[in-house]
N, CA, C and O of each residue as an XYZ file, in Angstrom:
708
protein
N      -4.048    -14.424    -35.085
C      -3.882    -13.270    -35.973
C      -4.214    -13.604    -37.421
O      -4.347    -12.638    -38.172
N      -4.350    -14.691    -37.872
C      -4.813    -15.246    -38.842
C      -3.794    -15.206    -39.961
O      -4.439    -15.385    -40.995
N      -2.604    -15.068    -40.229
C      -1.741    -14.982    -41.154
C      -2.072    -15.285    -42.422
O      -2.348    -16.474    -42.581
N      -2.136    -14.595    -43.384
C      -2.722    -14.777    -44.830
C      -1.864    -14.277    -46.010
O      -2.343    -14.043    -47.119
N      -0.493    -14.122    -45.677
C       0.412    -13.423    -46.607
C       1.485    -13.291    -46.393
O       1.810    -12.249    -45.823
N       2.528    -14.280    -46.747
C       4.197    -13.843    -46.613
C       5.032    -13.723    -47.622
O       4.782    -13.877    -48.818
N       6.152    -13.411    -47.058
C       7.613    -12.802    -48.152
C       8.585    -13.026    -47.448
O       8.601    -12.730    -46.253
N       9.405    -13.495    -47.962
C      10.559    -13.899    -47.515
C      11.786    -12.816    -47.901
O      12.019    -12.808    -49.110
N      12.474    -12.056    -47.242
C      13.568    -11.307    -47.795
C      14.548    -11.884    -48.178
O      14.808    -13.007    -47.745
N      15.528    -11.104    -49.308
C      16.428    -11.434    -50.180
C      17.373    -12.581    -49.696
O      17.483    -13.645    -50.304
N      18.136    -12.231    -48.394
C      18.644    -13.215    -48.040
C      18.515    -14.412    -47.338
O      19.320    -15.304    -47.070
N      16.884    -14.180    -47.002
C      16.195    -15.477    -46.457
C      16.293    -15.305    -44.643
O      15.820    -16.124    -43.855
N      17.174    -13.778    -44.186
C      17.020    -13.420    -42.904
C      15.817    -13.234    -42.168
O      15.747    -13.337    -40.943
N      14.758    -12.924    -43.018
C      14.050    -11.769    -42.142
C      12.412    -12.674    -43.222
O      12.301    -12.926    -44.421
N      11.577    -12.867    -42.191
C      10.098    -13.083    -42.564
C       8.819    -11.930    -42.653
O       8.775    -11.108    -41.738
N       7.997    -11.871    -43.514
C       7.053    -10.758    -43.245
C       5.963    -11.327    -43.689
O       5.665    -11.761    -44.801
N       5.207    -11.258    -42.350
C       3.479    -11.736    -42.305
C       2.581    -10.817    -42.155
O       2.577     -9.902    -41.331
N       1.538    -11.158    -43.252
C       0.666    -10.529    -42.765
C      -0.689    -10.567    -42.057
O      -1.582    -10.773    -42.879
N      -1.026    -10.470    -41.119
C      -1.491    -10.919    -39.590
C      -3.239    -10.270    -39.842
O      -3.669     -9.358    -39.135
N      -4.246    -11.056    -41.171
C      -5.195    -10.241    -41.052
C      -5.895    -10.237    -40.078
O      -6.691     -9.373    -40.446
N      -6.296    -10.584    -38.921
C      -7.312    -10.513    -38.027
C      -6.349     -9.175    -36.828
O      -6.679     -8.248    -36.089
N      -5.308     -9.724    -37.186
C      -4.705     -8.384    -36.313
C      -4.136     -7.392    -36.566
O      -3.203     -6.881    -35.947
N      -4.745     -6.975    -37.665
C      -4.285     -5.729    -38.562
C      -2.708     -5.053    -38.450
O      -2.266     -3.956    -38.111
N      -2.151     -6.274    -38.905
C      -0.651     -5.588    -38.417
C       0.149     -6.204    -39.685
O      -0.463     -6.850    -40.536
N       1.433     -5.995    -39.766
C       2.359     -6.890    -40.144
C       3.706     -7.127    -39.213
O       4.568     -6.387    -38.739
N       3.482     -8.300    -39.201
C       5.130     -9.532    -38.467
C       6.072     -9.100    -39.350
O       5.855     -8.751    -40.510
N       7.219     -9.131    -38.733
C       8.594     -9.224    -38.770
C       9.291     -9.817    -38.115
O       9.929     -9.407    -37.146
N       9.249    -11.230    -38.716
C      10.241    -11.835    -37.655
C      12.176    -12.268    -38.435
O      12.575    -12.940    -39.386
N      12.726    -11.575    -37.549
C      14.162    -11.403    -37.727
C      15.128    -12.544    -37.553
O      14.673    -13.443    -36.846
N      16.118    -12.703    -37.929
C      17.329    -13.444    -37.569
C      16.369    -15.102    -37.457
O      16.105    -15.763    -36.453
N      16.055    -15.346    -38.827
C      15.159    -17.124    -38.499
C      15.710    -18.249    -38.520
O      15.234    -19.385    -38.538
N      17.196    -17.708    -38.516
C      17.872    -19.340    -38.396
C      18.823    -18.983    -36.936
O      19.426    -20.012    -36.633
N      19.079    -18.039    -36.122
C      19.058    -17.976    -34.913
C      18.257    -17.686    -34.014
O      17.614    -18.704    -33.757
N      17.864    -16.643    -33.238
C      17.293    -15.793    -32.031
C      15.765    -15.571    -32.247
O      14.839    -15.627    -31.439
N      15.782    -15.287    -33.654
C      14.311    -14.865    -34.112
C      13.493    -13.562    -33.222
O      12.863    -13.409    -32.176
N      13.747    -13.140    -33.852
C      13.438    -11.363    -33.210
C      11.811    -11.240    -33.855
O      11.682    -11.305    -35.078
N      10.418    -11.036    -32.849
C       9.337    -10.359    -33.454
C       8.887     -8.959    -33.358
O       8.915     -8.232    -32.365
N       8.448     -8.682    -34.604
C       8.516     -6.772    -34.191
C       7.182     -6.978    -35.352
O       7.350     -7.410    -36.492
N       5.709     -6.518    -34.707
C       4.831     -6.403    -35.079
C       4.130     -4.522    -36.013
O       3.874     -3.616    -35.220
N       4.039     -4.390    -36.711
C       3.711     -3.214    -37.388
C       2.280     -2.983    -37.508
O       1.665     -3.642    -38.346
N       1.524     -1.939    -36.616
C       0.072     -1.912    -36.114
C      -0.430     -0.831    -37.577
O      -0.019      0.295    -37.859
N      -1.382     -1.640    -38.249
C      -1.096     -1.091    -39.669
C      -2.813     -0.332    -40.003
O      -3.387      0.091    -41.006
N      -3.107     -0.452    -38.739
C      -4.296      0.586    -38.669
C      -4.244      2.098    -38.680
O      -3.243      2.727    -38.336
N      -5.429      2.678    -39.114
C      -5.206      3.947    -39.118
C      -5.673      4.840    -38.024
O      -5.227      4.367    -36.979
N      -6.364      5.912    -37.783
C      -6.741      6.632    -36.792
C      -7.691      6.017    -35.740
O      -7.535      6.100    -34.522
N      -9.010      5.193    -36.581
C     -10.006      4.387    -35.980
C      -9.427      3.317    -35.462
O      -9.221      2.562    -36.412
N      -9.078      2.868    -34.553
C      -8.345      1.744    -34.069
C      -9.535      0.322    -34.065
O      -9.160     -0.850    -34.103
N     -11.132      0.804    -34.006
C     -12.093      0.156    -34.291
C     -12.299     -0.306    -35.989
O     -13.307     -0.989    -36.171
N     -11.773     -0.120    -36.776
C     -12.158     -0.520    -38.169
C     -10.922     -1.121    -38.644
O      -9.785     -0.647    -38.634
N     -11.366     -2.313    -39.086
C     -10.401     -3.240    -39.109
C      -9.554     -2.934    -40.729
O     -10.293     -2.578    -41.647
N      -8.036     -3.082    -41.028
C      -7.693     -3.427    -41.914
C      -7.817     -4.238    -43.431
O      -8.114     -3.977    -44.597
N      -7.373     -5.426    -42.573
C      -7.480     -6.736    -42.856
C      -6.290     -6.602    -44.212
O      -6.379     -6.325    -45.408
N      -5.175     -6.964    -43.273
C      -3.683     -6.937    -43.993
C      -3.997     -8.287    -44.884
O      -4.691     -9.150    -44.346
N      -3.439     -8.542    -46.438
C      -3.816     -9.273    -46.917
C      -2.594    -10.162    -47.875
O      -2.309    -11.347    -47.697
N      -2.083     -9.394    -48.745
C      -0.945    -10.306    -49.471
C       0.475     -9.241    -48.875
O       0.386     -8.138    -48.335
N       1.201     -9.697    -49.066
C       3.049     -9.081    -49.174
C       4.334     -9.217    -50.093
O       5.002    -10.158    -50.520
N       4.353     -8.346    -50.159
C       5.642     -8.395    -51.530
C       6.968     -6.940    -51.196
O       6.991     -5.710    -51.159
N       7.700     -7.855    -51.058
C       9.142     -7.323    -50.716
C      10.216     -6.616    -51.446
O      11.118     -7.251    -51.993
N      10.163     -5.522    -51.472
C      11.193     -4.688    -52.475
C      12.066     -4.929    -52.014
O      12.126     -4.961    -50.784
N      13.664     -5.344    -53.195
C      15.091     -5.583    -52.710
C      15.596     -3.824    -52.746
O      15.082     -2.873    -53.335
N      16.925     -3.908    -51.765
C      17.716     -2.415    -52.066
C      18.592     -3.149    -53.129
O      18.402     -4.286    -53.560
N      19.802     -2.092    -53.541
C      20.582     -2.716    -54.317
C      21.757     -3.662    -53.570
O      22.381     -4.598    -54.070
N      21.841     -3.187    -52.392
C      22.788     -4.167    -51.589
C      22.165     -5.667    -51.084
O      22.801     -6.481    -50.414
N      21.101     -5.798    -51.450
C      20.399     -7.538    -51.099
C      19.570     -7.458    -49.734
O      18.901     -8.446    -49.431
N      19.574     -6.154    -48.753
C      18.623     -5.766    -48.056
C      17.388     -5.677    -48.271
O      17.078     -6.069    -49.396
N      16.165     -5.151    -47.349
C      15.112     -5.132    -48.188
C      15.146     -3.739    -47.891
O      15.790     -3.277    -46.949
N      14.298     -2.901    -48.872
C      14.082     -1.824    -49.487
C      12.772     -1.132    -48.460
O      12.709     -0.176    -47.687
N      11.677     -2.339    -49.003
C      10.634     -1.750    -48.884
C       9.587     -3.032    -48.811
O       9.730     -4.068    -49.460
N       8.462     -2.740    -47.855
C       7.203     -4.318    -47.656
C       6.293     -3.377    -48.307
O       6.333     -2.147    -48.254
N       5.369     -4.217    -49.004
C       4.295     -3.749    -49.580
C       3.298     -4.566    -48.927
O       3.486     -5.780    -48.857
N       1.971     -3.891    -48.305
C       0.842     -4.937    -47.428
C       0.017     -4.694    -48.221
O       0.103     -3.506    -48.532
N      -1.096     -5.409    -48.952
C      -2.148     -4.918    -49.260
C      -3.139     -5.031    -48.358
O      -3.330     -6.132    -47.841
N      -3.881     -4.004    -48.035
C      -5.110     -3.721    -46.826
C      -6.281     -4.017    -47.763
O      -6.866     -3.368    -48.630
N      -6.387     -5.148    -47.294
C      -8.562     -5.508    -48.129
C      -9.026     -4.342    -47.854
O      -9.196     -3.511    -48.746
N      -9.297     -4.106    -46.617
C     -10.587     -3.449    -46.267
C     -10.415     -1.811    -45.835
O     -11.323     -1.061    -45.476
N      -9.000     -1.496    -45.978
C      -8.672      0.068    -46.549
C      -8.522      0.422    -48.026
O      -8.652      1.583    -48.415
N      -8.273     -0.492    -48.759
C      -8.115      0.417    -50.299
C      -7.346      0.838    -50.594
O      -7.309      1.720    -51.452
N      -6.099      0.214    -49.796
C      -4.936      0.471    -49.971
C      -3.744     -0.515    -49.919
O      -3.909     -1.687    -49.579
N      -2.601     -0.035    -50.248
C      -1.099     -0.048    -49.986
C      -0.605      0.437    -48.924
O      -0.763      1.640    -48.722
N       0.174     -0.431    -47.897
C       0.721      0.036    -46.681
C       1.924     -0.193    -47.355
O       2.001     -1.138    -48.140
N       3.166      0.780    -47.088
C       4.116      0.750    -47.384
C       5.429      0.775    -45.908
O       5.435      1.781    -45.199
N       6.467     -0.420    -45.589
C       6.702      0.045    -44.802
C       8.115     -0.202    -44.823
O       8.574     -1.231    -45.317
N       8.853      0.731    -44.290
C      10.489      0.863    -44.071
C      10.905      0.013    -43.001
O      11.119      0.571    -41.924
N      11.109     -1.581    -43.100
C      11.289     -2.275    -42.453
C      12.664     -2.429    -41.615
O      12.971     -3.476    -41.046
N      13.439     -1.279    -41.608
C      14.693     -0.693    -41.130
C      14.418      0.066    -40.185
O      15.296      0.384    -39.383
N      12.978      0.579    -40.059
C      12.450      1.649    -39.373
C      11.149      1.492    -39.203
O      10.446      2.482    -39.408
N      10.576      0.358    -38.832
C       9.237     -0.274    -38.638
C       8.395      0.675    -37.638
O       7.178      0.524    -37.528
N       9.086      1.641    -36.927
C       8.163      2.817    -36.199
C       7.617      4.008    -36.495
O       6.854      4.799    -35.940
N       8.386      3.911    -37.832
C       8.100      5.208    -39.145
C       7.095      5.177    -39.657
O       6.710      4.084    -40.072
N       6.229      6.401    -39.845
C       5.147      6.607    -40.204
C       4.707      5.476    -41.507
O       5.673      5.038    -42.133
N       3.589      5.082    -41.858
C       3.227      4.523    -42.879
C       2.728      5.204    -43.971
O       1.698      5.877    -43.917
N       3.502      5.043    -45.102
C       2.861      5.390    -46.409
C       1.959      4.401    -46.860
O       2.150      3.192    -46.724
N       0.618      5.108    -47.593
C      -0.608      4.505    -47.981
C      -0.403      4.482    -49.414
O      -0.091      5.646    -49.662
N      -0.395      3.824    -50.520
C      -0.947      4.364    -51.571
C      -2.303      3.809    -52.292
O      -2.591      2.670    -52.659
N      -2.978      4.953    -52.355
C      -4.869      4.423    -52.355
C      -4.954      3.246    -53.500
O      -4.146      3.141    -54.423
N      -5.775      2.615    -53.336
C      -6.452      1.615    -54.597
C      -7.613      1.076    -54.612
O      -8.371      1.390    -53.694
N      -7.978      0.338    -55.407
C      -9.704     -0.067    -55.463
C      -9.837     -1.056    -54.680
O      -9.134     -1.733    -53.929
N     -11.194     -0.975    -55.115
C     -11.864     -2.170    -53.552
C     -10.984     -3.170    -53.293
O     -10.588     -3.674    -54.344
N     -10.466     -3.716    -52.212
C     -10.373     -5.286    -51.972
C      -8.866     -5.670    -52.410
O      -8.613     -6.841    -52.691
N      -7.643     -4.452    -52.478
C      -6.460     -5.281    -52.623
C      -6.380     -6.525    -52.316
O      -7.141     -7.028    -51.489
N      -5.193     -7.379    -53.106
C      -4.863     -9.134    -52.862
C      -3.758     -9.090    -52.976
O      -2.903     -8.419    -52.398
N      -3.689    -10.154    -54.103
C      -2.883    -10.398    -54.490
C      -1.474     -9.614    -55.416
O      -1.794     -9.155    -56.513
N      -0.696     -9.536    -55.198
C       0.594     -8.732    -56.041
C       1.530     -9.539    -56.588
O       1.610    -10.749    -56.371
N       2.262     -8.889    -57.311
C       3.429     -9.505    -58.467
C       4.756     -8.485    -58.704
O       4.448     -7.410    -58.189
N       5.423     -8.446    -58.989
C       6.651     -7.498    -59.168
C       7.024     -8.066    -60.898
O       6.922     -9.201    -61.362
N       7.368     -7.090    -61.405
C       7.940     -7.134    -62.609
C       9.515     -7.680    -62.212
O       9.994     -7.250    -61.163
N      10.287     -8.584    -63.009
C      11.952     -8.548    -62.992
C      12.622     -7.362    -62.238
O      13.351     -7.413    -61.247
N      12.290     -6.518    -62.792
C      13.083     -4.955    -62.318
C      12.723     -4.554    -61.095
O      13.513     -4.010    -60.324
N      11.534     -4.786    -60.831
C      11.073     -4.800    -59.616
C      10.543     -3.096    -59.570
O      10.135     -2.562    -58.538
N      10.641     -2.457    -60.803
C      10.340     -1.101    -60.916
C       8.510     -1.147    -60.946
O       7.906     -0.090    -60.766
N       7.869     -2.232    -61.144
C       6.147     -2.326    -61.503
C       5.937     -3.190    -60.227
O       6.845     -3.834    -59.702
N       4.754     -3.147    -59.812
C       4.034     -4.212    -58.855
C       2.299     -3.957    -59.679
O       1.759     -2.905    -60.021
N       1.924     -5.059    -59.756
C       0.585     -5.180    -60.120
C      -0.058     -5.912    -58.799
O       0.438     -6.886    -58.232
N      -1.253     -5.242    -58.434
C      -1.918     -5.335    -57.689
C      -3.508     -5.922    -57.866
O      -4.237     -5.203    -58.549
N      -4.005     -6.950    -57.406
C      -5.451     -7.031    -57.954
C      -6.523     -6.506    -56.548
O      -6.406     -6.649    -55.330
N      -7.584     -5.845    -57.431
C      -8.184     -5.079    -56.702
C      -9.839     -5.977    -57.092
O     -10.577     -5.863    -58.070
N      -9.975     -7.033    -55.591
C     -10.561     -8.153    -56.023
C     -12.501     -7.825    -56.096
O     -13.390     -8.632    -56.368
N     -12.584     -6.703    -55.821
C     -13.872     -6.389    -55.409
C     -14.282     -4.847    -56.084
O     -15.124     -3.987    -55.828
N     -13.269     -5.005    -57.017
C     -13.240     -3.745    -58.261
C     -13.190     -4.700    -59.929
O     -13.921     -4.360    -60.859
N     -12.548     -5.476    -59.999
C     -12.299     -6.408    -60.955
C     -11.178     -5.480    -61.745
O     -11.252     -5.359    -62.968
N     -10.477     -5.044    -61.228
C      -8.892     -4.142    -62.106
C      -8.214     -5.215    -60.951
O      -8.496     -5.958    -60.011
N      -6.734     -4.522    -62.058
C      -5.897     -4.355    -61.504
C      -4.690     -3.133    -61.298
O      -4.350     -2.452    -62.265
N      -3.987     -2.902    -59.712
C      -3.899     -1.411    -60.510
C      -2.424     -1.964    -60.465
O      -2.161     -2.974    -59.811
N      -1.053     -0.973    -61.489
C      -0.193     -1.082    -61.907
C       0.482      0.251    -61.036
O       0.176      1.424    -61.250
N       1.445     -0.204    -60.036
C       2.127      0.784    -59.308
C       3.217      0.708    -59.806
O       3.615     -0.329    -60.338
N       4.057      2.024    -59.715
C       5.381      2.590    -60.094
C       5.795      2.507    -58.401
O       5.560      3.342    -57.528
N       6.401      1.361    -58.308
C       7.819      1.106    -56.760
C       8.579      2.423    -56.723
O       8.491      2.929    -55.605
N       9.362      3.208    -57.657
C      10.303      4.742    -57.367
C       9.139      5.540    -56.670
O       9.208      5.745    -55.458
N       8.225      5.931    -57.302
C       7.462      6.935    -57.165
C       6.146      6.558    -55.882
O       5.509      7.499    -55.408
N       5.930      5.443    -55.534
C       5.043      4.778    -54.617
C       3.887      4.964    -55.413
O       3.170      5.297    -54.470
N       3.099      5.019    -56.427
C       1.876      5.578    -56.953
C       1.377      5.039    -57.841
O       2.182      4.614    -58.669
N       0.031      4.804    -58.107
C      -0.413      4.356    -58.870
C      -0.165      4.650    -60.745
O      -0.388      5.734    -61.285
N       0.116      3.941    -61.154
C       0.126      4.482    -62.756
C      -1.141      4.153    -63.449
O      -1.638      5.037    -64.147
N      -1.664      3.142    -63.367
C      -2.949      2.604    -64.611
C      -3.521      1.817    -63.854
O      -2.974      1.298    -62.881
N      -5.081      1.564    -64.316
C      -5.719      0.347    -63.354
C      -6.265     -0.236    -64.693
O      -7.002      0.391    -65.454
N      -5.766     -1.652    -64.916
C      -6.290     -2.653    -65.989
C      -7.761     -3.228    -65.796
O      -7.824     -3.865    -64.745
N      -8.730     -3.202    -66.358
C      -9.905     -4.069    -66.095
C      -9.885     -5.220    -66.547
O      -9.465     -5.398    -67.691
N     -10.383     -6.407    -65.679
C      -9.982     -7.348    -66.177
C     -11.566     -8.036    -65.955
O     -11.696     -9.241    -65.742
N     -12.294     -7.450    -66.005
C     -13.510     -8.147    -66.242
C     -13.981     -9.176    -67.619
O     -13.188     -8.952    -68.533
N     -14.944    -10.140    -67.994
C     -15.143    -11.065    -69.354
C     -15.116    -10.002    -70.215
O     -14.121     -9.809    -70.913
N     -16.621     -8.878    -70.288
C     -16.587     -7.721    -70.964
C     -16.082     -6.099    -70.442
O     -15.725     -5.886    -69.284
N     -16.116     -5.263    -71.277
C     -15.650     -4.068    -70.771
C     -17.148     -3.740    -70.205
O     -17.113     -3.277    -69.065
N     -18.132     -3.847    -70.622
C     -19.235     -3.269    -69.753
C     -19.972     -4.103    -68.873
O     -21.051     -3.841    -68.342
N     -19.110     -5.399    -68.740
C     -19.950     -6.342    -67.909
C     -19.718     -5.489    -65.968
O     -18.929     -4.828    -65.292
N     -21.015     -6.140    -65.921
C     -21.049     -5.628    -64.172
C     -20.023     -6.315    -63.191
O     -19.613     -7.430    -63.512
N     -19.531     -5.685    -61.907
C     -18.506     -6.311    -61.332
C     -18.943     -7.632    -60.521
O     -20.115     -7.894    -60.249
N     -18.082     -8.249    -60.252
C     -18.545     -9.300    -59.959
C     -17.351    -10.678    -60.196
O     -17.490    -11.663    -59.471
N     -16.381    -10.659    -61.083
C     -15.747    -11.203    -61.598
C     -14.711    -11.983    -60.267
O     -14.634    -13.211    -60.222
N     -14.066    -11.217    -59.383
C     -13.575    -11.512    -58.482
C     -12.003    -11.886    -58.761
O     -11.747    -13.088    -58.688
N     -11.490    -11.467    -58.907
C      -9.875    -11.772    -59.553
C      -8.850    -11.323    -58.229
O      -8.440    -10.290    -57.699
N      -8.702    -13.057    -58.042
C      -8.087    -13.343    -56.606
C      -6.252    -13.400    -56.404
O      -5.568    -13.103    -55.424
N      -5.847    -13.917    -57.797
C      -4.365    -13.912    -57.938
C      -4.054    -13.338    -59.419
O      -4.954    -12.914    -60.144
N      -2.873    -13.361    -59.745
C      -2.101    -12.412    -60.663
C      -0.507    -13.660    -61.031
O       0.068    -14.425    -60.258
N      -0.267    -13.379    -62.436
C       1.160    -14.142    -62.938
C       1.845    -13.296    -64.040
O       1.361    -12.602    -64.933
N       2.812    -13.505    -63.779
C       3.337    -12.452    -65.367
C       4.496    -13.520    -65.676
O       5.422    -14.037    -65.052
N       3.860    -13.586    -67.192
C       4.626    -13.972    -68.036
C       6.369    -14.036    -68.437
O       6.666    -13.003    -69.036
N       7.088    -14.595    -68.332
C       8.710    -14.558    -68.004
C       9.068    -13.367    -68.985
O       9.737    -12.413    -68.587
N       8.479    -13.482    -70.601
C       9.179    -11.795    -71.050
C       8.412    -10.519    -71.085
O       8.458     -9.485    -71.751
N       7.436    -11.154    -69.768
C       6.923     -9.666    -69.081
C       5.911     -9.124    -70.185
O       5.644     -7.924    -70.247
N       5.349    -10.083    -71.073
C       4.635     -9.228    -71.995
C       2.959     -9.525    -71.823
O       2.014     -8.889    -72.290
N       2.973    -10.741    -70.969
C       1.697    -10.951    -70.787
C       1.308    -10.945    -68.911
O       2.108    -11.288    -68.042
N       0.217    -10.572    -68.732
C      -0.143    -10.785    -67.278
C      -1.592    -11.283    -67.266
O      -2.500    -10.756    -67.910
N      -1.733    -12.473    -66.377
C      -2.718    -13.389    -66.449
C      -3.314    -13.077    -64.871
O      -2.793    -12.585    -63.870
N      -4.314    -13.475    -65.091
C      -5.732    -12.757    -63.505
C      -6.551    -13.591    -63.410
O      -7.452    -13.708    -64.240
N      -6.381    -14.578    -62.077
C      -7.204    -15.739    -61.804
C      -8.869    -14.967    -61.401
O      -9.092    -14.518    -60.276
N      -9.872    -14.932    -62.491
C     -11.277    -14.402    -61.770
C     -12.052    -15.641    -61.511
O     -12.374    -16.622    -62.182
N     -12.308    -15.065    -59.777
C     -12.954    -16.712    -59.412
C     -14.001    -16.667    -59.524
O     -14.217    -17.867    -59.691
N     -15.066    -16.145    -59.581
C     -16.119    -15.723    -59.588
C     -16.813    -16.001    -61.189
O     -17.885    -16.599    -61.287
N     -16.068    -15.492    -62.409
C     -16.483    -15.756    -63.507
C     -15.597    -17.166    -63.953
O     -15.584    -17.479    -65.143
N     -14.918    -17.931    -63.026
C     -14.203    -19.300    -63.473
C     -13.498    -18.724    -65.016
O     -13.684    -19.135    -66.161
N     -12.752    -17.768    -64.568
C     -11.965    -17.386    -65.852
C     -10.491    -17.027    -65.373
O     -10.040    -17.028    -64.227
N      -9.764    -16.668    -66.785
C      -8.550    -16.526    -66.756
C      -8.392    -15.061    -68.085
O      -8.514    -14.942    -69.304
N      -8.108    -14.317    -67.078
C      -8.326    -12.864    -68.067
C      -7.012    -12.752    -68.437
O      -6.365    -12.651    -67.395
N      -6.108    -12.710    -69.626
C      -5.194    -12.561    -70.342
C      -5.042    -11.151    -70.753
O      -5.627    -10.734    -71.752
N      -4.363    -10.478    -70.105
C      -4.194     -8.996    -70.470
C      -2.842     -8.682    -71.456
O      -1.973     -9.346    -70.892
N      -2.398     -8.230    -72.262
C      -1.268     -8.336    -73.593
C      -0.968     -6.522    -72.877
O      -1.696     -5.531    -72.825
N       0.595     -6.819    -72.384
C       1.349     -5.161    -71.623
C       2.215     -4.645    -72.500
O       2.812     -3.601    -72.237
């Protein structure tokens, strides 16, 4: 299944992979006893066009549960969103540019930045609302052609700076939030 993306939940119970060759995401439960697997088929109508589930990032509830998995789909353009309490529940999408990756959560856990590796942004989701707010470009120039490739993402501890590994231009795009 090729696993290319995990998260560990709050209390270190519960694992979430993401399985790109098998367009799904793992859940594997209870990992220091029984270990429970419950796979999430994260395709859409075409069961022929592949996903390709890619990074994961884990919203807490306020009780130390998890909230909410965030998958990024390379090769949909999206955000799979899934209620891991209810892993048979429909999936929320929320759209984005080419080539989701890599993600980050703000402290509050109210922002997730997303890099959109085959767009050269990044887009900035609002977690309450599931939706996109802003997409940062993080290309050398503002009119340079795409190409840049910006594979991972870091934010700065007082949250004021966010840094974007572009592999492609062997750079480090410094964005000031």
């Amino acid at each position: 299944v090729f696993p290319t993306g995990l998260a560990l939940s709050l209390d270190g119970e519960t694992l979430f992979v993401a399985n790109n060759l098998g367009d799904s995401l793992g859940i594997i439960r209870n990992l220091r006893s029984t270990r429970e697997l419950v796979r999430v088929d994260l395709r859409r109508d075409n069961p022929l066009q592949p996903i390709y589930p890619y990074g994961v990032a884990v919203l807490p509830a306020s009780d130390g549960k998890t909230a909410k998995v965030y998958v990024s789909c390379w090769n949909d353009a999206a955000l799979a969103v899934i209620d891991p309490n209810n892993p048979s529940k429909p999936i929320n999408r929320i759209p984005m540019d080419r080539h989701p990756t890599a993600m980050v959560f703000n402290a509050a856990k109210s922002r997730l930045y997303v890099v959109n590796s085959n767009a050269d942004n990044v887009s900035v989701i609002d977690t309450a609302a599931d939706k996109e707010l802003e997409r940062i470009n993080v290309r050398l120039a503002e009119k340079a052609r795409i190409g840049s490739s910006p594979e991972s993402l870091a934010l700065s501890a007082d949250e004021k700076t966010l840094f974007i590994a572009n592999a492609h231009s062997n750079a480090i795009a410094v964005i000031a939030l």
